[in-house]
N, C-alpha and C positions, 0 to 999 in steps of 0.2 A: 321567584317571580311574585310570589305574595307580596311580600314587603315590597316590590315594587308596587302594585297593585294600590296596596293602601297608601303608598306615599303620593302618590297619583291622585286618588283619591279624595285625602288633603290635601293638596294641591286646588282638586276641582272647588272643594268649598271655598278656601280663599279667592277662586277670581267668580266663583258665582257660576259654575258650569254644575251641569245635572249629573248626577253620579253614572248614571249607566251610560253616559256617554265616555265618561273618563277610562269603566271598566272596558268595552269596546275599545278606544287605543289602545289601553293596554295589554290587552290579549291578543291584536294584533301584530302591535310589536315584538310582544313572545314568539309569535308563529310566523315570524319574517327572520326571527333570530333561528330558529328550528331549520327552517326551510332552507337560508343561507346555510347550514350546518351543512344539510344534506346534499346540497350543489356544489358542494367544494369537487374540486378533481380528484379521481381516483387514477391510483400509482398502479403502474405493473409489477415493481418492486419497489419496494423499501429495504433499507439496508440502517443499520444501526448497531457504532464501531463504541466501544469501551475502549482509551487508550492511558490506564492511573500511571499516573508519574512521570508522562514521558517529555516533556519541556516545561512542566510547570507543577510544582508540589500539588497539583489535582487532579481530578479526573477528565479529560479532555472527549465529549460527545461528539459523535460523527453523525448528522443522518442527512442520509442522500435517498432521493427517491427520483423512481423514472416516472414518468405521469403514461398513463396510456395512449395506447397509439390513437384513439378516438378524438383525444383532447382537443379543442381548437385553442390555437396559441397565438398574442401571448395568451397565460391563464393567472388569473388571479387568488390567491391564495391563502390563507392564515394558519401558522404553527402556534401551538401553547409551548414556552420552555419554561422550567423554575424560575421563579422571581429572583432565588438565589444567585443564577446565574449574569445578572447584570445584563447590559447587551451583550449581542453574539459576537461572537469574536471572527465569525465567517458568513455573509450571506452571497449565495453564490449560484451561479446554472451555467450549464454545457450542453453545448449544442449533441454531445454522444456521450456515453459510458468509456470513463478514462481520458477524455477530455480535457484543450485546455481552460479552465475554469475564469467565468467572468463575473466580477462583483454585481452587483445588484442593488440599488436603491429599496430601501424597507421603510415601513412606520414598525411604533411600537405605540403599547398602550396595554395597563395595567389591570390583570384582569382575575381580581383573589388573590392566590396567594402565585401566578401564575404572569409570567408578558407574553401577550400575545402579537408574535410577531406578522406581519402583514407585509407582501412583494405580490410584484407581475413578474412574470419569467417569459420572453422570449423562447424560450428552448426548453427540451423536452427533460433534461437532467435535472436536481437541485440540489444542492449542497447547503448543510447548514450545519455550523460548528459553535459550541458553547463549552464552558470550564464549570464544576460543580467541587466542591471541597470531599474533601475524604473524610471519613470515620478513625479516627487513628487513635488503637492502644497500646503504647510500646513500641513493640513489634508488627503487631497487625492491623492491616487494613478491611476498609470494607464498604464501597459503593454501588446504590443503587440507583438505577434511573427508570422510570415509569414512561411509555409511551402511551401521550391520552390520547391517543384513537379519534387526531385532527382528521384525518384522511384512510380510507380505506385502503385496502391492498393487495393485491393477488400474492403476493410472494414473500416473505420478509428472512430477510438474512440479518446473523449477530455474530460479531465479529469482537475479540478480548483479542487484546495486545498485550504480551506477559513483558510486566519488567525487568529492565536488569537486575538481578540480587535477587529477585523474587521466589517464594518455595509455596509450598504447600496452594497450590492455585487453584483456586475451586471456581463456579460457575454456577448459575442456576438462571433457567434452564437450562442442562448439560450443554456443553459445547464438544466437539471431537477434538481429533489428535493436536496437540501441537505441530504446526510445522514451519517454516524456513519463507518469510514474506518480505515485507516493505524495510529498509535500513538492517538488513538481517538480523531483527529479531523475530522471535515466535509469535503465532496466534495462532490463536485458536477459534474454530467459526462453527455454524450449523443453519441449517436454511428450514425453514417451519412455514407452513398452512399460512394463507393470507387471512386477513384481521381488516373487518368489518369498520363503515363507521364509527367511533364511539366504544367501539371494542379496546380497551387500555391490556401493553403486556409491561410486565416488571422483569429488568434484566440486573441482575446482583452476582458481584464478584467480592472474594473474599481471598486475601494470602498476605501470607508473614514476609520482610523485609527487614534486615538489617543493612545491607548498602543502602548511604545515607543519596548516593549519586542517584541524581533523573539520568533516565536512558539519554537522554542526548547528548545528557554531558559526560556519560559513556563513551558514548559514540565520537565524541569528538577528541575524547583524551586517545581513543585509538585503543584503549587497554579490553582485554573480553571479559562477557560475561561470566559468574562463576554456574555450574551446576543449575542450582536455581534459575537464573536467568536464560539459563537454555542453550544458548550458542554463543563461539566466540563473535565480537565483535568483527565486521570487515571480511567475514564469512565468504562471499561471494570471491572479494576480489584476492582473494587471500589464496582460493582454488583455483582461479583464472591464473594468477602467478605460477602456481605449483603445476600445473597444465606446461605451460609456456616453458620451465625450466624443462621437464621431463621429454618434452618436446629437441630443446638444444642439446640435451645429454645422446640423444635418442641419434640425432643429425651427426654430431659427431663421431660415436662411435660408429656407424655406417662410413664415414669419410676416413676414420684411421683402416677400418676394415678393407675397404675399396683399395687404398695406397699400397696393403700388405701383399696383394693380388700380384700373381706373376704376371708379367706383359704377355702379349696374344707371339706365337713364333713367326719370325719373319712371313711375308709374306713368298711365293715362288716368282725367282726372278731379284729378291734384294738380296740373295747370298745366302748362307749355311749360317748358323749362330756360333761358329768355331774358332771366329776374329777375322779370316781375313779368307776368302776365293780367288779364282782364275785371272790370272789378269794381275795380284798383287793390294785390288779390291778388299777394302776390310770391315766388318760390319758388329756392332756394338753385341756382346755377350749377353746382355742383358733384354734388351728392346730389339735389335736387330737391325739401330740403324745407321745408316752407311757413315761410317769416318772419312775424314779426312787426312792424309797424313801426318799433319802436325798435329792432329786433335789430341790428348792426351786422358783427356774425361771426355764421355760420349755429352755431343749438345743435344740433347733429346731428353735422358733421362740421368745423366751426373754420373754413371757406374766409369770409373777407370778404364780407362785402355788396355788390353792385354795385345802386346805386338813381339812377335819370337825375332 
């Protein structure tokens, strides 16, 4: 703000303006810059996904936040993402959590080493996705991303998405277990204390790889991950098959069981099970029921005719 100050300043001597009027804008300016800071909407949660390698040799940011229930909408907004990151590769909001996701008109505009992206949102979701490059030696990797504390938060969830091939997978701040989520691979996630205006947290992940493949083209060769990478590929549907067989094994053998079952004995009144009653009347050995005299095999149940 100083070097603003003084360029202002100079500025006033060339068109002939009084200096404490210059410093006056200026300070104003500063404190309409402050004040918009601190009007920004504040999220019920934020959430912010780590996903390295998974469609694209980088690191792929997820952050979505939900604005509070209080917000009146639309609401207008600004993120800082690294300058590194170019434009976002997602600007987006939904009307709920899990939602289907609607793009978004944005400006951008250059701010340090920093763009700061700028939308109005209809809806109370936001989504916003950027790519950042990885650290890489040899074998290992190592990405970090700083959240500057655009917007305050009651909640913040961090969410690492483990690659295929991946080992030795570290986190900071810890994240918990791995477990079984989105495309059946791993993450790993942890939910932490809400974060104040201006409040910046750094989420850094660190692990070895020697599969050259991104998880998605994993994923689409069909083949699974090793150890490292956590779980076979197609995991899900892979059990829903194994279900489904175990199921038809299951059906069948009840169906040969049932067949092997002796028939119920005649009822009283269709005859003796002995072949034939009073009258000349003759009734199937097996089922009990009634022949015909020409019959040869019972039409009921296929057993032979026994006739003395």
């Amino acid at each position: 703000m100083r070097n603003q100050l003084l360029s202002q300043a100079t500025l006033g001597r060339a068109v002939g303006l009084p200096l404490a009027v210059l410093l006056a804008v200026g300070i104003v300016a500063a404190a309409g810059r402050e004040v918009s800071a601190q009007t920004q909407p504040r999220l019920d949660r934020l959430g912010i996904a780590l996903w390295p390698e998974f469609d694209r040799a980088q690191a792929l940011v997820i952050i979505q936040g939900e604005l509070a229930p209080a917000t009146a909408l639309p609401a207008r907004l600004s993120l800082h993402i690294p300058a590194a990151a170019g434009e976002p590769n997602a600007v987006a909001s939904s009307a709920s959590p899990g939602g289907r996701l609607v793009d978004r008109q944005y400006e951008t505009s250059t701010d340090g080493d920093s763009l700061l992206v700028t939308l109005e949102t209809p809806h109370p979701i936001l989504h916003l996705e950027f790519y950042l490059p990885l650290v890489r030696d040899g074998i290992q990797r190592e990405f970090a991303y700083v959240w500057p504390g655009d917007l305050a938060a009651e909640e913040v969830t961090l969410q690492a998405q483990i690659p295929v091939g991946a080992e030795d997978f570290y986190t900071e701040p810890e994240l918990g277990p791995a477990a079984v989520g989105e495309y059946g691979l791993l993450y790993r996630h942890v939910t932490l204390e809400g974060l104040e205006a201006g409040q910046t947290l750094r989420f850094r992940i660190q692990y070895s790889k020697e599969d050259p493949r991104l998880s998605f083209e994993a994923l689409a060769a069909g083949q699974p991950a090793d150890d490292g990478g956590g779980v076979p590929l197609g995991w899900p549907a892979l059990a829903a098959m194994a279900a489904v067989v175990l199921v038809g094994i299951a059906a069948l053998a009840w169906y040969r069981y049932s067949q092997r079952q002796p028939a119920p004995a005649p009822l009283p009144g269709q005859g003796p099970p002995s072949g034939r009653a009073a009258g000349g009347a003759a009734y199937c050995t097996q089922c009990g029921h009634r022949l015909a005299l020409e019959d040869r095999f019972c039409p009921q149940c296929g057993t032979p005719t026994r006739r003395g």
